[in-house]
C-alpha positions in Angstrom: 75.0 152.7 67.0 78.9 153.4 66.4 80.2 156.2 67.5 77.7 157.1 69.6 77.5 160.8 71.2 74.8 160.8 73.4 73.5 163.4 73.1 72.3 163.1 69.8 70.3 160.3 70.8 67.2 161.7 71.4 67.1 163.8 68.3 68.2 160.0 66.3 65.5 158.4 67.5 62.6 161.2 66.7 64.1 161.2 63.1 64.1 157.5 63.2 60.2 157.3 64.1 59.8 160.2 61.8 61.4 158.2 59.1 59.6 154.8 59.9 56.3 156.4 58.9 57.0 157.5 55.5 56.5 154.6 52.6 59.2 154.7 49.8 57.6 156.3 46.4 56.4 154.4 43.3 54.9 155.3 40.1 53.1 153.3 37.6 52.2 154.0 34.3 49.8 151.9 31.9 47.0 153.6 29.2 45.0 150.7 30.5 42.3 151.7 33.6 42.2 148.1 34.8 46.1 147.1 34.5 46.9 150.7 36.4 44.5 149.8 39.4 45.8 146.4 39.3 49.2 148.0 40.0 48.0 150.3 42.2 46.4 147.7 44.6 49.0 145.7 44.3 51.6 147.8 45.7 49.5 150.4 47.8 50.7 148.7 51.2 54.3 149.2 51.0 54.5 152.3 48.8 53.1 155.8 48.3 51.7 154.9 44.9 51.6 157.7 42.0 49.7 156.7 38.8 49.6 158.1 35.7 47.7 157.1 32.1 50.8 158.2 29.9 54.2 158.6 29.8 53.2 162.6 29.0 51.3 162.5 32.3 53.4 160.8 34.3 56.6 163.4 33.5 53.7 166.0 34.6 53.4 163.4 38.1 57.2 163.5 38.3 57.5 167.6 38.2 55.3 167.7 40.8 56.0 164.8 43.0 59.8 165.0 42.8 61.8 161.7 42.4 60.4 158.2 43.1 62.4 155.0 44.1 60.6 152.5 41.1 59.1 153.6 38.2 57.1 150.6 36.5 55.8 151.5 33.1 53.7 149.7 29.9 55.6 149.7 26.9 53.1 150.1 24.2 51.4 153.3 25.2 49.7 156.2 22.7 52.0 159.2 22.3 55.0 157.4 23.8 56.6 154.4 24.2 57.8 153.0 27.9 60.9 153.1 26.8 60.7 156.6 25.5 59.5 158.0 28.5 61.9 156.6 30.8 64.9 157.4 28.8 63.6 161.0 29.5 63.1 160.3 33.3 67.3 159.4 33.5 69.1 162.6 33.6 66.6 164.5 36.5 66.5 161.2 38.3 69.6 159.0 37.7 68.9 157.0 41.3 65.3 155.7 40.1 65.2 152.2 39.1 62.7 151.4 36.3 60.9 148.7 34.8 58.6 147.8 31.9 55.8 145.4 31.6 55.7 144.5 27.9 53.4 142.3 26.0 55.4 141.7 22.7 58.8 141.2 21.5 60.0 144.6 20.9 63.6 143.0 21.8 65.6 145.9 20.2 63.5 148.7 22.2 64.1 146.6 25.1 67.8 145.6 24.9 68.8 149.1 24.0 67.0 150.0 27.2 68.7 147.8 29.0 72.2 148.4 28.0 71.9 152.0 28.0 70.9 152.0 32.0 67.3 153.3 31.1 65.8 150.1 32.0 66.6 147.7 35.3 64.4 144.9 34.0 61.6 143.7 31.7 58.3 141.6 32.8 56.0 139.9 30.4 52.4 140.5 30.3 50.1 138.9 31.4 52.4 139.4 34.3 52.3 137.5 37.9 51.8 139.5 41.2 54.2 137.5 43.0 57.0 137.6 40.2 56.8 141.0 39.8 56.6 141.6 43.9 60.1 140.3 44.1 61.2 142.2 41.0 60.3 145.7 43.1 61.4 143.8 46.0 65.5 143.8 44.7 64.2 147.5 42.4 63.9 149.2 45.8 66.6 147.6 47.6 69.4 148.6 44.6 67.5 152.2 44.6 68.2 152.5 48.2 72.1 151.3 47.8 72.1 153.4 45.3 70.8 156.7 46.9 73.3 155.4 50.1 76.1 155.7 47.4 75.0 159.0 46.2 74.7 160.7 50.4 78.2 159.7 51.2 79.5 160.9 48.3 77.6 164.6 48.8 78.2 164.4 52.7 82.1 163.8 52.2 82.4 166.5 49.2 79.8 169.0 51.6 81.8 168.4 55.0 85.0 169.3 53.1 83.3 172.5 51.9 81.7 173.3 55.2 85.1 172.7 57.1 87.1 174.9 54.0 84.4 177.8 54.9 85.1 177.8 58.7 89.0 177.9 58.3 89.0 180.3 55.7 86.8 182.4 57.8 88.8 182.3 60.8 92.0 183.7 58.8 90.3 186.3 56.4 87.8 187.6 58.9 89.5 190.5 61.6 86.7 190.6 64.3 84.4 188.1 65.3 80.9 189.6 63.9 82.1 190.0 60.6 82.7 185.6 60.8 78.9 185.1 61.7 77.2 185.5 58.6 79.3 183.7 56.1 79.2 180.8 58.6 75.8 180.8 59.0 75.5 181.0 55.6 77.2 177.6 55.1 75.7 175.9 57.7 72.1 176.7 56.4 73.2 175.9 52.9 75.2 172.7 53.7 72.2 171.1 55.4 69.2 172.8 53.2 67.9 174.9 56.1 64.7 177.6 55.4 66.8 179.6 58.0 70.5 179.7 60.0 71.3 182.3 62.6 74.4 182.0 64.5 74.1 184.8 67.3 77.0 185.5 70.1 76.2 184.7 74.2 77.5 186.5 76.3 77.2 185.7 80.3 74.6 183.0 79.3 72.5 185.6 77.6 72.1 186.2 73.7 74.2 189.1 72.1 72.7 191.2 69.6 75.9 189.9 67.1 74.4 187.7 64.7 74.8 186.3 61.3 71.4 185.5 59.6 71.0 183.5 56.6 67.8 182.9 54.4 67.0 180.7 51.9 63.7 182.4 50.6 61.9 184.9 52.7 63.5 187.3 55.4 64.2 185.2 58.6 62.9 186.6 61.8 65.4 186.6 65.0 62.4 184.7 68.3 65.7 182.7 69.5 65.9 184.8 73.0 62.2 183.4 73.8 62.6 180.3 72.2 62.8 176.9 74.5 65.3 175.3 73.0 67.6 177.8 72.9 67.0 178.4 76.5 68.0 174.8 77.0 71.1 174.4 74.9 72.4 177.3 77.0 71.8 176.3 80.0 72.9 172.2 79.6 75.7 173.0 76.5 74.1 170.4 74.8 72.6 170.3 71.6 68.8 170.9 71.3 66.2 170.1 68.2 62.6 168.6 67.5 62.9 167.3 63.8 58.7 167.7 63.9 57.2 170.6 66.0 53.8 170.4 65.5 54.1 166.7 66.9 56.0 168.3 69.4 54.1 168.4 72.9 56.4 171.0 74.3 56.6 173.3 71.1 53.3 173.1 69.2 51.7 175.3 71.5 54.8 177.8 71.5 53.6 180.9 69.3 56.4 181.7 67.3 56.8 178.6 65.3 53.2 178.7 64.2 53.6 182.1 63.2 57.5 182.0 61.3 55.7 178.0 59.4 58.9 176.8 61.3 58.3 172.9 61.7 61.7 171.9 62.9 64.5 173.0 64.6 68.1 172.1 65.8 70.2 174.2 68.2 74.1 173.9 68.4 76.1 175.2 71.3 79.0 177.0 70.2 81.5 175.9 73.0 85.0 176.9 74.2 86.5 175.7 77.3 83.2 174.7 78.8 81.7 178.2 77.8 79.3 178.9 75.5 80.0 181.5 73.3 77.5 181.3 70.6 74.2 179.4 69.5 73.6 178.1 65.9 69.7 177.9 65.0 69.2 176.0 61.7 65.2 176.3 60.5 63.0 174.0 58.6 59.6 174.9 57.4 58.9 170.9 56.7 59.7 168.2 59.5 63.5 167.5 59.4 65.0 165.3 56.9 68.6 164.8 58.5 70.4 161.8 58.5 71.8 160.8 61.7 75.4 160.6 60.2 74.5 164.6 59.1 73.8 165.6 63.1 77.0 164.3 63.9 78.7 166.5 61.2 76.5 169.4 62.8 77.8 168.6 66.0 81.3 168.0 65.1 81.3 171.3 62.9 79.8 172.9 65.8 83.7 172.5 67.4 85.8 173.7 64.6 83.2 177.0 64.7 84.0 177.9 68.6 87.6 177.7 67.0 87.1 180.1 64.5 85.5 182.2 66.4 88.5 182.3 69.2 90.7 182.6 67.0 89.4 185.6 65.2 88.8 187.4 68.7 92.2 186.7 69.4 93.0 188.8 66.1 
């Protein structure tokens, strides 16, 4: 890895092994019984495969399910066209790379598809497993260039904002506990945490200063029991389990059954070797960081211990 700062290592390669387990989503969509379980096992051993009988049901599959990385659809379907339905799939989930499996010479449908973005390609019926393999093969690969495109973008535009928050916090705010909350507010927004509390040490030992922010329901304050926060005190490094249940050393720990908290990053807030404060950022699912976004954490972690100098220098 570039760049490297060790010791975000461990925490890179739990979210790697974390990420190697999960299968990319795919939804197909035929009126047909035999053609959709013909899709299904054709594709079950790579993806997570959603089906659905119509394009009316599959939009119901997509509310639910969220976005999915290849959408393969019939065209001739009751109620709705392929083409219809994807068209309406576009604006909720530009990224997703659709195809149709056509049995006629609709060209106009199809071309208009095409050209407008709606539709990546078009395969014939009857249509060949191998063809069509290959097809979803260079589908995914474009979705995941695609979704790469789309991070950067959000990570450069979000690490401007996040930085813009910090600096603006450490010239507007005129003592040091008034700065916790609106930075813990932007940390926990920035990188879609449940929960973010950024709470003062003093003397090694957790200050009752804090700034708390929630997403949903009212975030409770375990950090002076909690392991990991015991830990990044006492090394200045930064802590985290990206998946506590699987977590030997946490699963058993009471307070994350009881708060749903199933990962958990810790940040050091460090001056001059000391720690001055602790940032907890909470997720009720197992962490979906990107390695590239713990770096950010950590570097952001730096430009908050200035901040919050600064303002006790005020």
């Amino acid at each position: 890895m570039e760049n490297t700062i060790p010791e975000l290592e461990t925490i890179c390669r739990q979210l790697m092994s974390l990420e190697k387990r999960k299968k990319a989503k795919m939804l197909v969509v035929d009126d047909e019984p035999d053609n959709l379980d013909l899709l299904y096992r054709t594709f079950r051993r790579d993806f997570q495969v959603l089906k659905a009988e119509s394009g009316i049901q599959a939009l119901e599959v997509l509310a639910t399910e969220g976005e999915v990385a290849v959408i393969i659809s019939d065209q001739r379907m009751p109620e709705m066209k392929g083409t219809e339905f994807l068209s309406k799939t576009v604006p909720q989930f530009p990224d997703t790379v659709r195809i149709i499996l056509t049995g006629f010479t609709d060209i106009e449908d199809l071309v208009d598809a095409i050209n407008s973005g709606q539709v990546y390609k078009y395969i014939t019926k009857p249509w060949d497993p191998l063809e069509l393999k290959a097809v979803v093969q260079r589908a995914t690969e474009t979705y995941e260039l695609l979704k790469q495109r789309t991070e950067e973008l959000r990570r450069a535009n979000a690490q401007m904002a996040l930085l813009s928050t910090i600096v603006q916090v450490a010239q507007v705010a005129t003592k040091v506990e008034e700065s916790l909350q609106p930075i813990a507010q932007a940390f926990g927004e920035n990188f879609a945490a449940d929960g973010c509390i950024l709470q003062l040490v003093e003397n090694n030992s957790l200050n009752s200063a804090q700034g708390v922010y929630s997403a949903d329901s009212p975030v409770e304050n375990w950090l002076a029991e909690d392991p990991l926060v015991k830990d990044a005190i006492v090394n200045k490094q930064l802590q985290g389990s990206v998946n506590v249940p699987a977590d030997a050393n946490l699963s058993a720990v009471n307070h994350y059954s009881a708060s749903s908290i199933q990962a958990h990053i810790v940040v050091p807030i460090i001056y001059r070797d000391r720690v001055m404060a602790v940032m907890s950022l909470q997720w009720k699912n197992p962490c979906q960081l990107r390695e590239d976004e713990l770096k950010l954490i950590h570097l952001s972690a730096q430009q908050v211990a200035l901040a919050l100098t600064s303002t006790k220098a005020v």
